[in-house]
N, C-alpha and C positions, 0 to 999 in steps of 0.2 A: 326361618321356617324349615321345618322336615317336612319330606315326602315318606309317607310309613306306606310298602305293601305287603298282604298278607299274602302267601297263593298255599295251593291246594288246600289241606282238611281246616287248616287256619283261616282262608278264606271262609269255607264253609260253614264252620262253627262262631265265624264273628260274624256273618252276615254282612261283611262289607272285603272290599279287596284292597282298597287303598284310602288313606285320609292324610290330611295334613296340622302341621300342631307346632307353634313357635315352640323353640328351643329356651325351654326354661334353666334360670342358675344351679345347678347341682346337678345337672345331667353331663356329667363328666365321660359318658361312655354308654356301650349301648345296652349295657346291664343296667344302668342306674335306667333309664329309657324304658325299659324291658320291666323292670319292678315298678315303674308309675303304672304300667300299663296293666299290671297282673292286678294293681289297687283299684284297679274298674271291678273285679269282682265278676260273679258269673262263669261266663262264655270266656274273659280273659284268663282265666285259668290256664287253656293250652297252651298257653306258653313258656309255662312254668315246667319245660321238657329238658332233662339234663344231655339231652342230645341235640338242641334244638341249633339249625341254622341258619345265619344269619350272611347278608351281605349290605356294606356300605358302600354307595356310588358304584353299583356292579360290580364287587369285587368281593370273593367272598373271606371272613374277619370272624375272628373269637370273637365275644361278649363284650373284651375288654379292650375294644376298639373305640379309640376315640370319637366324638361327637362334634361335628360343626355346623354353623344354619348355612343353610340349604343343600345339606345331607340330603343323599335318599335312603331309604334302610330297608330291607327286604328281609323278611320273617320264613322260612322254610322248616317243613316239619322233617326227621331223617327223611335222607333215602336211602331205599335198597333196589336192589338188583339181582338180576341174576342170567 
């Protein structure tokens, strides 16, 4: 099982912050992950950001981070600062 959370505009535009979702065979990473999720349609479009950040098990990982059950995986939109 994963733990998926979404936070800030992610949160706000899926209407949820967190859910969970067995680790199905072909999710080799958190891009393959990341495109089951964009195939929701809609709302999951925001994720489809060529900036977008990601962390697995609190750590933060490219896209092309591998996948294990009982992952957590956190979806962040950029940040800036100043």
């Amino acid at each position: 099982m994963l733990t998926l959370q979404y936070f800030a505009r992610y949160r706000e535009a899926l209407g949820l912050d967190q859910e969970q979702l067995a680790l199905e065979s072909g999710w080799n990473s958190i891009d393959d992950l990341r495109r089951h999720l964009l195939q929701r349609g809609g709302a999951w479009a925001v994720l489809d950001e060529t900036r977008l950040m990601c962390a697995r098990n609190q750590e933060m990982v490219g896209l092309d981070e591998p996948l294990a059950d009982g992952d957590e995986i956190a979806f962040f939109p950029p940040v800036t600062g100043g």
